[in-house]
RONU-259625 format. One line per 10 residues: number of its first residue (from 1); their letters; for each residue z, y, x of C-alpha. Coordinates in steps of 0.1 Angstrom, whole numbers, padded with zeros to 4 digits. Layout:
NUM	a	Z/Y/X ~ ...
//
This chain:
1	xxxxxxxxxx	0000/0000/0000 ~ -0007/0034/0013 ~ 0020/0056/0019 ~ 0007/0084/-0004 ~ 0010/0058/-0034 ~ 0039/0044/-0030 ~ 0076/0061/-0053 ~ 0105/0069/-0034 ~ 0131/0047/-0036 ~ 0155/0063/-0067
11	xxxxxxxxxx	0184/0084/-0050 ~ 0204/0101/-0074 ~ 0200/0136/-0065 ~ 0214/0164/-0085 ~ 0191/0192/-0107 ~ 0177/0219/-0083 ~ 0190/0255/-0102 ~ 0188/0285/-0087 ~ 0196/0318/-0089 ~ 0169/0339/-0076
21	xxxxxxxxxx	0170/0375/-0070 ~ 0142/0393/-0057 ~ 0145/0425/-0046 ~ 0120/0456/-0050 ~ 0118/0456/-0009 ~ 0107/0418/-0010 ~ 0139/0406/0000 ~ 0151/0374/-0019 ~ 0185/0359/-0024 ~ 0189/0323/-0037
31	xxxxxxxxxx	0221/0309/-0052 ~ 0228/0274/-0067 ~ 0240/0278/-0103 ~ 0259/0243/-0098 ~ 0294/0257/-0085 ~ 0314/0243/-0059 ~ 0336/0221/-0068 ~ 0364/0214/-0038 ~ 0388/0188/-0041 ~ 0413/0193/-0013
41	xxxxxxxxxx	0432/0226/0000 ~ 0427/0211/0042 ~ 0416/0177/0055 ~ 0444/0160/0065 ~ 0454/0156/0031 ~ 0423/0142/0022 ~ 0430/0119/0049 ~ 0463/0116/0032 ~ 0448/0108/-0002 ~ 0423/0081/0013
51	xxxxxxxxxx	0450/0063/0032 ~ 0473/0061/0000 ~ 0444/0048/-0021 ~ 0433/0020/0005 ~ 0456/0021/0034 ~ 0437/-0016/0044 ~ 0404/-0005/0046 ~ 0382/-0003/0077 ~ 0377/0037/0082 ~ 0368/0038/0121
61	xxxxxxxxxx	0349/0008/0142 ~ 0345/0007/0178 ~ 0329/-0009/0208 ~ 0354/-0028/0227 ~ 0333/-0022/0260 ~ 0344/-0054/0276 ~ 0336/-0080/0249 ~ 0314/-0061/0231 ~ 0332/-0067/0196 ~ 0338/-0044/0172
71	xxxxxxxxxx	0377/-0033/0170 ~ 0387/-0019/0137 ~ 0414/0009/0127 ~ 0424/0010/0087 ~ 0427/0042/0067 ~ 0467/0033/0070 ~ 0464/0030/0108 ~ 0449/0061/0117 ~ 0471/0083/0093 ~ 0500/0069/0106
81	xxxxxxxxxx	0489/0075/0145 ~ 0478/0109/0137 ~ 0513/0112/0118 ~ 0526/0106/0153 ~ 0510/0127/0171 ~ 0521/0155/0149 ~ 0552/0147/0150 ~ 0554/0149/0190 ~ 0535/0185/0188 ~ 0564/0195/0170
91	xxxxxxxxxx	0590/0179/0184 ~ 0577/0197/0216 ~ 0572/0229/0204 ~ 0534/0229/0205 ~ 0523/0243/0170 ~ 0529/0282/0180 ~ 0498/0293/0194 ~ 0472/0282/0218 ~ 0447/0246/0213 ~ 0444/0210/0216
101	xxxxxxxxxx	0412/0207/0241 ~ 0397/0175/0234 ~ 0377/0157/0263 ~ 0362/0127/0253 ~ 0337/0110/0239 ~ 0337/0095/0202 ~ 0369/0071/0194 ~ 0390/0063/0178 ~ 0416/0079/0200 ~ 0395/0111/0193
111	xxxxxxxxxx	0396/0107/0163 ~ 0434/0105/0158 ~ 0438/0132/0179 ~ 0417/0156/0158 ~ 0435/0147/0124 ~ 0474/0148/0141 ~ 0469/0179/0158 ~ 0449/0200/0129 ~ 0479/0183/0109 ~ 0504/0201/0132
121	xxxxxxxxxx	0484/0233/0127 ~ 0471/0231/0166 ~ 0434/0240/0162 ~ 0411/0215/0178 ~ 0386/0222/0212 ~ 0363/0189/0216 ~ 0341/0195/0244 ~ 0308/0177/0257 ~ 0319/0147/0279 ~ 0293/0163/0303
131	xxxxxxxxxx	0317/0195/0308 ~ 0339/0166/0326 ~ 0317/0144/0341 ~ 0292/0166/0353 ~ 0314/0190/0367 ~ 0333/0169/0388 ~ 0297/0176/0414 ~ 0309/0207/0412 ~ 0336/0233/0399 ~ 0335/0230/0364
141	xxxxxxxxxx	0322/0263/0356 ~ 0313/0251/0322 ~ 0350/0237/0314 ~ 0367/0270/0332 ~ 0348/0291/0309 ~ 0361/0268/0277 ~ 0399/0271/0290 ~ 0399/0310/0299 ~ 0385/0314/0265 ~ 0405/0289/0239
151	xxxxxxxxxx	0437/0292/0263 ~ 0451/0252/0257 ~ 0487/0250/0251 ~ 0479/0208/0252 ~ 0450/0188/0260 ~ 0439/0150/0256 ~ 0416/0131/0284 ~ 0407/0095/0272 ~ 0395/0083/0311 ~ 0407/0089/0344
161	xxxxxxxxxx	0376/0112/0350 ~ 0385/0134/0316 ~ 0422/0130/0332 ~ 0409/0147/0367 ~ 0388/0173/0349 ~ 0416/0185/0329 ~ 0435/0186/0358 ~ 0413/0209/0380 ~ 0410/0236/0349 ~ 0443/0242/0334
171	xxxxxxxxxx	0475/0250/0345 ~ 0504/0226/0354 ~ 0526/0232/0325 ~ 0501/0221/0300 ~ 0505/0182/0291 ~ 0475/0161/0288 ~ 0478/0127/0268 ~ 0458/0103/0279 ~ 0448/0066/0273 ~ 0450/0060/0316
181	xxxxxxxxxx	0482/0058/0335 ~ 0493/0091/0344 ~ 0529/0097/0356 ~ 0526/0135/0352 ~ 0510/0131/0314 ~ 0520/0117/0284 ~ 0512/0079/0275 ~ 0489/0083/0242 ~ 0507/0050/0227 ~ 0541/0067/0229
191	xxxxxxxxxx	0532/0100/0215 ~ 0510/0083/0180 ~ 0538/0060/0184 ~ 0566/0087/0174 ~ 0579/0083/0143 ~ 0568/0106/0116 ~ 0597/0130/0096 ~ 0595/0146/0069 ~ 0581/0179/0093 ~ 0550/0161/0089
201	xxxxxxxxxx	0545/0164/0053 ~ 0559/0201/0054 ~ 0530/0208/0083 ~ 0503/0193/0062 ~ 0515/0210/0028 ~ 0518/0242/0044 ~ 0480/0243/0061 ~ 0458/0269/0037 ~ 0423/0282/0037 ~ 0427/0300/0064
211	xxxxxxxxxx	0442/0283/0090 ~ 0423/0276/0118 ~ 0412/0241/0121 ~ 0389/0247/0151 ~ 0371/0264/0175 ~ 0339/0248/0182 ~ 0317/0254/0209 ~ 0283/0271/0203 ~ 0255/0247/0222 ~ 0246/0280/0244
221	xxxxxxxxxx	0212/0275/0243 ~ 0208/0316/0239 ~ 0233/0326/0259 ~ 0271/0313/0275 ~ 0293/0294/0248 ~ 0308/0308/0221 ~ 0339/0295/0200 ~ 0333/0298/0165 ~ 0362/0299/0145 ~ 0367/0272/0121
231	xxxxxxxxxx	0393/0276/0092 ~ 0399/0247/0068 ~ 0386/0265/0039 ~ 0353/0266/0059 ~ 0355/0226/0065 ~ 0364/0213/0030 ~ 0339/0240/0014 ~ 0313/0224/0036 ~ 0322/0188/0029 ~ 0323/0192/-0005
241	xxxxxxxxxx	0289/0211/-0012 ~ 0274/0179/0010 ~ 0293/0158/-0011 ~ 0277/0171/-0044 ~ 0246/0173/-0031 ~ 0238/0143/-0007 ~ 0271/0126/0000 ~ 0273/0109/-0035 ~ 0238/0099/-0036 ~ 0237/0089/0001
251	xxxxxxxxxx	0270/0067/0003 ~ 0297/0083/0024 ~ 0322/0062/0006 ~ 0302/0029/0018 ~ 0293/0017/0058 ~ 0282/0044/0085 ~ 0268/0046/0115 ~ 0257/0076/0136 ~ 0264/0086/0178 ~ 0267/0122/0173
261	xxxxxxxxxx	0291/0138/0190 ~ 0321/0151/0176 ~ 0321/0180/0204 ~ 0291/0191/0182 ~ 0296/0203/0146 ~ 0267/0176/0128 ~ 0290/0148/0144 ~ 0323/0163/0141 ~ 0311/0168/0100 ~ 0301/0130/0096
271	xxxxxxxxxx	0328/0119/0110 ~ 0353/0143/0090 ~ 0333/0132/0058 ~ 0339/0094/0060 ~ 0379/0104/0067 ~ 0381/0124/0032 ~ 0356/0106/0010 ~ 0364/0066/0021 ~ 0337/0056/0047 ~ 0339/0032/0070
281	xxxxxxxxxx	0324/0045/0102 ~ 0309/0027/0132 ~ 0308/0047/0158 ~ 0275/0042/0178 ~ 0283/0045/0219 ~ 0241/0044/0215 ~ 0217/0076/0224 ~ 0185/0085/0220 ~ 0176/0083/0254 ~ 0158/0058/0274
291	xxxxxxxxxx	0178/0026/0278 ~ 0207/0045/0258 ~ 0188/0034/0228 ~ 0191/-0001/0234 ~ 0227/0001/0219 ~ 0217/0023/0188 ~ 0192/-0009/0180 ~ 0215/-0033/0185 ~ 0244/-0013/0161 ~ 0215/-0012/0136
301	xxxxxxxxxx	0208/-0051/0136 ~ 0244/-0054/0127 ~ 0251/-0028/0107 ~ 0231/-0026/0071 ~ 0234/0011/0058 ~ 0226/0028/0027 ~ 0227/0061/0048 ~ 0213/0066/0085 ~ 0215/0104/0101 ~ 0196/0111/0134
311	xxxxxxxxxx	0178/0137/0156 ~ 0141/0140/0160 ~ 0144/0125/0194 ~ 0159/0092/0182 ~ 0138/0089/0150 ~ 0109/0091/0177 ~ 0123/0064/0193 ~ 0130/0048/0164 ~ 0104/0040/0147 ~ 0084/0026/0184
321	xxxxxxxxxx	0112/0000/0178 ~ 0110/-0007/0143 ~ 0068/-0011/0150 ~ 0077/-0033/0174 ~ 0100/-0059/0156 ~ 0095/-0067/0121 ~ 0130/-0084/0114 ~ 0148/-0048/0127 ~ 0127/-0033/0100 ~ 0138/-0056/0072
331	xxxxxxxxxx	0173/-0049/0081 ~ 0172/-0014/0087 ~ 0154/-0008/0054 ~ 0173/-0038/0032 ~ 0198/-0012/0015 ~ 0189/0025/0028 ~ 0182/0052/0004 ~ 0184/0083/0025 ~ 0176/0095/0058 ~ 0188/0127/0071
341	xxxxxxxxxx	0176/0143/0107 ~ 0191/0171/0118 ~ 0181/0203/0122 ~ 0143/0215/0116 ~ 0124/0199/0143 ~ 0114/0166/0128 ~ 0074/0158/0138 ~ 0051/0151/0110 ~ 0034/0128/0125 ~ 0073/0106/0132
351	xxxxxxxxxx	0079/0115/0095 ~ 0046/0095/0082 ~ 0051/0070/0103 ~ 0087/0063/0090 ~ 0074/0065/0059 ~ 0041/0040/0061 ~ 0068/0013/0082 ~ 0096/0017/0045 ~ 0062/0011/0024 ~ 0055/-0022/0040
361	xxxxxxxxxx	0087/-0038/0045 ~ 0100/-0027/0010 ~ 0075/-0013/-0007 ~ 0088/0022/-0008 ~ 0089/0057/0008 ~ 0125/0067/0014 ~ 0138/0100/0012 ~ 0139/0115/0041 ~ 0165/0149/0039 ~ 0178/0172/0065
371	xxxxxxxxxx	0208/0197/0074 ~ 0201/0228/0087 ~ 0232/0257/0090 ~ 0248/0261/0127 ~ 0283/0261/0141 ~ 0290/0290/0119 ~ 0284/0280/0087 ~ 0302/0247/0097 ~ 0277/0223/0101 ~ 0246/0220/0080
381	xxxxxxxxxx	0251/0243/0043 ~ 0213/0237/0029 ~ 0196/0206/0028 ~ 0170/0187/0008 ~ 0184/0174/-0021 ~ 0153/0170/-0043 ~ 0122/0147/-0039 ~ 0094/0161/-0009 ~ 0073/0148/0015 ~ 0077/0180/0036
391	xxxxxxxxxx	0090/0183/0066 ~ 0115/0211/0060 ~ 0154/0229/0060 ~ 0154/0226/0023 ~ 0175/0247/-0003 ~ 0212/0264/-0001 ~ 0238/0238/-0013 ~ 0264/0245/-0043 ~ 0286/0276/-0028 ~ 0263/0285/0003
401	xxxxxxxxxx	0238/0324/-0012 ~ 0210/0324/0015 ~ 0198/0362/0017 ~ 0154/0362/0028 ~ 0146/0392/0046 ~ 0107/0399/0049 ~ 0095/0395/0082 ~ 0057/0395/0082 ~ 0045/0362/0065 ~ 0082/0345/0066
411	xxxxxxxxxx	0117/0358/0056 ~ 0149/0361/0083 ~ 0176/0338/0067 ~ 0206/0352/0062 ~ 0239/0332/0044 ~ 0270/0340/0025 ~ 0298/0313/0015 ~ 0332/0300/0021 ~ 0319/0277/0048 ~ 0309/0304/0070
421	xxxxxxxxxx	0327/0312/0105 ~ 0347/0347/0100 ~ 0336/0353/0138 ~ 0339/0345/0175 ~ 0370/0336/0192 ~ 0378/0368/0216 ~ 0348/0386/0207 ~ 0356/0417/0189 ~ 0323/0434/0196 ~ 0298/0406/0186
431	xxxxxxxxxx	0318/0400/0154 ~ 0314/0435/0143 ~ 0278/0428/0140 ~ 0275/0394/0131 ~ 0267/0400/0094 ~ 0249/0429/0075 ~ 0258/0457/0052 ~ 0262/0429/0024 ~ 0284/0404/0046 ~ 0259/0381/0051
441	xxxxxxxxxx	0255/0363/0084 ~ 0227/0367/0106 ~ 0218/0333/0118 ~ 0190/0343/0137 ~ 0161/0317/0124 ~ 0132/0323/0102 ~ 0117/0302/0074 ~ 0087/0302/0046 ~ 0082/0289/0019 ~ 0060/0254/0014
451	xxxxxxxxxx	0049/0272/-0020 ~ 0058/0307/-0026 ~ 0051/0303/-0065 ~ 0075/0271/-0066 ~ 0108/0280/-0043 ~ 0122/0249/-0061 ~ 0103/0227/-0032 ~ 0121/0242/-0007 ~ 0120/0261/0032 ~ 0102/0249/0066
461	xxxxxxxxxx	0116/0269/0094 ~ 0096/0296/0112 ~ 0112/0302/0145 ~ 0145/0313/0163 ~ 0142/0351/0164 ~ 0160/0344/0198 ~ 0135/0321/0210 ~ 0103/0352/0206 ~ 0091/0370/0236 ~ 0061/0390/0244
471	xxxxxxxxxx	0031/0390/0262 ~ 0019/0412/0286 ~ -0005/0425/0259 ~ 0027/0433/0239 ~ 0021/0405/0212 ~ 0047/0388/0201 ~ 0048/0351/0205 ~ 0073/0329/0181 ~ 0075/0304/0205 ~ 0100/0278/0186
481	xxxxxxxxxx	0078/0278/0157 ~ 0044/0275/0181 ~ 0068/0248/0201 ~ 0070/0228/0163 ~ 0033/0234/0157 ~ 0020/0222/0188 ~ 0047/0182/0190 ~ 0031/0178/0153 ~ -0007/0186/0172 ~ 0000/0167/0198
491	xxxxxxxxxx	0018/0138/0188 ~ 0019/0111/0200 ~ 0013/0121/0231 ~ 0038/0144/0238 ~ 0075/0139/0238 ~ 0084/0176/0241 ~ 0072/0212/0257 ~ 0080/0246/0271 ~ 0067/0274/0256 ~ 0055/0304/0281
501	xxxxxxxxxx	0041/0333/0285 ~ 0064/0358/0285 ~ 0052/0392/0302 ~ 0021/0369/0310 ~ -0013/0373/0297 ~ -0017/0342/0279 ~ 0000/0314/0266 ~ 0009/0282/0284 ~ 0028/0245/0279 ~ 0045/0225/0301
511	xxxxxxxxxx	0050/0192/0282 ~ 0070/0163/0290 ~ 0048/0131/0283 ~ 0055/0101/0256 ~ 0048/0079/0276 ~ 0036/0052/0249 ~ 0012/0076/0235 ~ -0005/0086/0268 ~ -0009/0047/0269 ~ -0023/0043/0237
521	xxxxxxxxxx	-0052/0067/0254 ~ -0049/0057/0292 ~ -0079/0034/0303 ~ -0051/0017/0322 ~ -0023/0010/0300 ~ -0001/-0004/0325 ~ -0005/0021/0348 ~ 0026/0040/0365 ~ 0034/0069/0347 ~ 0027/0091/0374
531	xxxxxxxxxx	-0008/0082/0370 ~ -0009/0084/0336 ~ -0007/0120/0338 ~ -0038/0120/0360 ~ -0057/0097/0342 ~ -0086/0107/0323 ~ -0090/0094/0292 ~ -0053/0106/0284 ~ -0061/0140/0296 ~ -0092/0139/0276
541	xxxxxxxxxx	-0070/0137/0243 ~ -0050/0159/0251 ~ -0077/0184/0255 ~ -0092/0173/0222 ~ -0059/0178/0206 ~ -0056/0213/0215 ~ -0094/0222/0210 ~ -0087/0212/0174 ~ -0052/0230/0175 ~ -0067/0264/0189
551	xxxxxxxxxx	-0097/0264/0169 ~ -0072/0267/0136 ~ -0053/0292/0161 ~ -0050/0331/0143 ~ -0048/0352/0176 ~ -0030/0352/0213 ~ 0001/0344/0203 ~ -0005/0310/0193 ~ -0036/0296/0209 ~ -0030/0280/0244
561	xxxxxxxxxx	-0048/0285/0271 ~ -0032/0263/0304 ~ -0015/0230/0298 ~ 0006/0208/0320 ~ 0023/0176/0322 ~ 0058/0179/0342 ~ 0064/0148/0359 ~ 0107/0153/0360 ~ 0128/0148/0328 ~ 0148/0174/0315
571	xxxxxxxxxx	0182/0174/0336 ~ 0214/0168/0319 ~ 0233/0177/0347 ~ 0219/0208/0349 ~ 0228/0214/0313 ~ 0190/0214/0297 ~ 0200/0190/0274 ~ 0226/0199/0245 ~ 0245/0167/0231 ~ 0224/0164/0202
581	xxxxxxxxxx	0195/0157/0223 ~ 0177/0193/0221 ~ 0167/0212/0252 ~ 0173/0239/0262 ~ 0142/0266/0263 ~ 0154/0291/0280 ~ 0172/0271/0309 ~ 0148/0246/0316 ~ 0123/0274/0321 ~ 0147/0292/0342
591	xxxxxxxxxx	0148/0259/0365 ~ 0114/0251/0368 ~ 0097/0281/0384 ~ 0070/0265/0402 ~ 0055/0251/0378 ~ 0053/0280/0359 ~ 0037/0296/0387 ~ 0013/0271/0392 ~ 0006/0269/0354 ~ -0005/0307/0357
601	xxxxxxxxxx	-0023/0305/0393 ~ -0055/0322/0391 ~ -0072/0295/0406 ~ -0057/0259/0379 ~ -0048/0234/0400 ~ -0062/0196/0394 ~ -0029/0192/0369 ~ -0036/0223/0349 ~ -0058/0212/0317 ~ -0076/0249/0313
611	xxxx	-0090/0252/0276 ~ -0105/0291/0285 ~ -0139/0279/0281 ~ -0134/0253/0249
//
């Protein structure tokens, strides 16, 4: 059956029903009339409420990294370890001030951690395991910055190397718990081990809107990290307006599984979600990075789900697996209903293919949805919540007003709710200018319409206003919508690009390869990749590929002229990569200035594929 007649599989969505305003200057400002509906005042009593109701179900599931078996912790068994941990905050006077920095990777122990010292009223720091384990090549910089700017009062290190990078950034009188032995820390068993008072209780009942719950750490991909206050008001308000609109229909309640990490607010939401609505979540030590992946696929041949979040990078990955192995495609696909991928950068060409793999191992398309918000509005606040086979950021959520501001052809997004950030942690200057004359904030991103006479099917994103430079002709280039545009041309035969051109003349790409695409159109496939990137009949489709994608092209600012293969991967170490697998423009540029240079030499090298004459 072909993918264009085949139904969705039936996911229970709620109505679309907005509120539309549109204003005499063209601005629009969209509104669900469904009203938020939130259930719980902060989320360790909906942590509270789950553990009462079913104190012996699985909630969390881990890797033991020896056997390889999964090792369980009950609804009862993490409330009652987090109960212990808050305990021991107060007990040692720990509640007054200051934050829990969290460096880890997802756990259990994490886990615990987060709900006993939000409990206690001791905001929450996770931070990137790569802050640690990176650093320790050099000072920390990264990790400095997060200390001089949360100031912990009391930190937790699962490893010996979290242990040691705690130790080089903060100051001796500030404990760190920790699963290793450590004679100057405290032992993590004794602290979740302290028995719980009544003080407990009191600390939970007394936690309002408005207490900080967090302060989570902006990816930096524009700039040096920012932490984004994060009340408890903002966190329930978020959880809840996924719950009405996907959450219900996608099965929080039921079997999870998902590697995102809590230092990053998609992961830290999922997470939080199966803790207040009565999930049981595997936690996948699996990423969507070469060999990484192997651990994702073998989660998933164990794991049936009804619900299955990603990024675009791993649903690339993905589905060369799932093409690859017919029984991983009946399992994945047995019960699933929805997909989400996060963010706004899914490739068309991944989406279809997704789909046309559902349609012939069950016969139907399934819906595929997104979040798209940003550390300050919590984690995603819109999403699809209505039948499309767009690729797209979807529609505001019940609670969340999104605010359109004309901007050529598309609109600047702006958003208004109870889930968004009242500001920046130490930043008294950028929060004063954070949100407009109306109070809404200015997220910085673009979007238009799929059809402007029906606003009912939703948003595709348009660009990060942060991400546009010009040329030397003084035309603006909207390089992270080009950078969209041009993995959906390309595909499959580029894994991701650079965007450049800035103060230059023209536009250019440097493109990391997919390496089984460039085989598909090698004339050896089993060539090294090194000489993949030479070979012809590879470059030849890439050169057909952008002929086809300039031709369409309006102008300058989004017709390339030199293209490149870079033969190194983006460098974790180095930072490029955020920990939801996105890279970082700016940086990566920053790093790689020979190749730029040689992209723009007046005379293109044998490397450079020049379209000027095509």
């Amino acid at each position: 059956m072909q993918v264009s007649e085949a139904p969705f599989r039936h996911v229970d969505f709620p109505p679309v029903d907005l509120d539309i305003d549109r204003r005499d200057d063209g601005t629009i400002v969209m509104t669900p009339v469904q009203p938020l509906e939130i259930g719980i005042p902060n989320v360790p009593t909906g942590l509270t409420r789950q553990a009462a109701a079913t104190p012996d179900k699985p909630h969390l599931r881990e890797r033991d990294p020896d056997s390889g078996d999964w090792r369980t912790a009950t609804f009862g068994d993490v409330k009652r370890a987090a109960d212990g941990l808050t305990q021991w905050l107060i007990d040692h006077d720990l509640t007054d001030g200051g934050a829990m920095l969290i460096v880890s990777g997802n756990s259990i122990a994490h886990a615990v951690i987060r709900y006993g010292s939000i409990g206690a009223g001791v905001p929450v720091t996770p931070v990137s395991e790569a802050y640690a384990l990176l650093g320790a090549k050099g000072d920390y910089q990264r990790l400095r910055h997060v200390v001089a700017t949360v100031k912990p009062t009391v930190a937790f290190g699962e490893t010996a190397a979290h242990v040691a990078a705690l130790r080089a950034v903060l100051a001796e009188n500030v404990p760190v718990i920790s699963r290793e032995s450590d004679p100057d820390g405290a032992d993590y068993a004794a602290v979740i081990g302290t028995e719980p008072t009544d003080a407990v209780a009191a600390s939970i009942d007394g936690l309002t809107a408005d207490t900080v719950a967090a302060y989570m750490l902006t990816s930096g991909s524009t700039g040096r990290s920012k932490a984004v206050i994060q009340t408890h008001g903002m966190i329930v308000a978020n959880l809840f307006q996924g719950w009405q609109a996907l959450g219900k229909a996608a099965g929080w309640d039921d079997v999870l599984l998902e590697w995102l990490p809590w230092s990053h607010v998609s992961g830290a939401f999922s997470s939080m979600a199966a803790a207040i609505f009565g999930g049981t979540f595997h936690i996948d030590e699996g990423k969507p990075v070469p060999g990484l992946f192997d651990a994702t696929i073998r989660n998933l041949r164990d794991v049936e789900l009804t619900y299955f979040t990603n990024v675009p990078a791993g649903y690339a990955m993905l589905v060369d697996a799932l093409e690859q192995d017919r029984e991983l495609a009946e399992t994945f696909f047995r019960k699933l209903r929805l997909v989400l991928y996060g963010g706004a950068g899914l490739p068309q060409p991944v989406y279809d293919r997704l789909q046309q793999l559902a349609v012939d191992t069950v016969g139907r398309k399934i819906m595929l949805t997104t979040g798209y918000g940003a550390t300050e509005t919590t984690s995603g606040a819109m999403s699809i919540y209505f039948e499309s086979d767009k690729v797209g950021i979807g529609l505001p959520m019940p609670g969340l007003s999104v605010k359109m501001v004309p901007i050529g052809d598309r609109y600047e997004l702006r958003m208004k709710g109870p889930m968004v950030t009242p500001g920046y942690l130490g930043e008294d200057e950028l929060n004063a200018n954070i949100r407009d004359e109306e109070g809404f904030y200015k997220i910085g991103d673009t979007a238009r319409f799929h059809d402007p006479d029906a606003p009912e099917k939703g948003l595709a994103f348009a660009g990060r206003l942060a991400e546009e430079f010009k040329l030397a002709t003084g035309t603006w280039v909207s390089a992270g919508n080009l950078r969209m545009d041009l993995l959906k041309h390309l595909a499959p035969l580029v894994g991701d690009l650079l965007v450049c051109g800035e103060n230059r003349d023209y536009v250019g790409v440097l493109a990391w390869p997919n390496e089984a695409g460039l085989r598909s159109m090698a004339a050896d496939s089993k060539a090294p990749l090194g000489e993949l990137l030479s070979d012809d009949g590879a470059r030849a489709a890439v050169r057909e590929k952008l002929a086809a994608y300039n031709e369409a092209a309006s102008g300058s600012s989004n017709r390339v002229v030199r293209f490149a293969f870079l033969s190194d991967q983006p460098n974790a170490e180095a930072h490029e990569i955020s920990d939801k697998g996105t890279v970082n423009q700016a940086l990566a540029k920053h790093n790689r200035p020979d190749a730029i240079e040689a992209l723009y030499a007046a005379e293109p090298g044998v490397a450079i594929i020049d379209m000027t004459g095509d």
